[in-house]
C-alpha positions, 0 to 999 in steps of 0.5 A, a space after each residue: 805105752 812104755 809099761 805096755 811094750 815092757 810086756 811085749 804088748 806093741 801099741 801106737 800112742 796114737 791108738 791107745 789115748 782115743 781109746 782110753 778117752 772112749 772107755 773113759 766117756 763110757 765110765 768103764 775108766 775113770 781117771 786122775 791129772 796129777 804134776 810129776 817131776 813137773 810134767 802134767 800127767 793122766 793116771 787111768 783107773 778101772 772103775 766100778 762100771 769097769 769091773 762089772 763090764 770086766 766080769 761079764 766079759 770073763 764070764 762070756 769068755 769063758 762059756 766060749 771057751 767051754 763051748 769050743 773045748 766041748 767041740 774037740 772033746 777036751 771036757 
């Protein structure tokens, strides 16, 4: 959340950990506990699911892109 806000991007810790548990279930993250100054911790990492769904949605992105400039003539 902090790493988050730091770029501008406003998220309630309320909405992003449900949300990390359910990419987590779907295996589109994986992630790691680990003791840091001694507080348990969860690290959240983009597994290789994840990567596949990634480029998929980039790929599909930009067809959309393509397809909305093809409409005002910026091809």
């Amino acid at each position: 959340v902090k790493t988050l806000g730091e770029r501008n991007f406003s998220i309630d810790e309320n909405t992003l950990y449900p949300l990390l548990r359910r990419l987590e279930e779907r295996e589109i993250l994986s992630s790691e506990r680990r003791v840091e100054e001694n507080k348990p911790r969860k690290y959240y990492f983009i597994s290789e699911t994840g990567r596949q769904v990634r480029k998929e949605l980039l790929r599909i992105w930009n067809e959309q892109e393509q397809l909305l400039k093809s409409f005002v003539g910026e091809e």
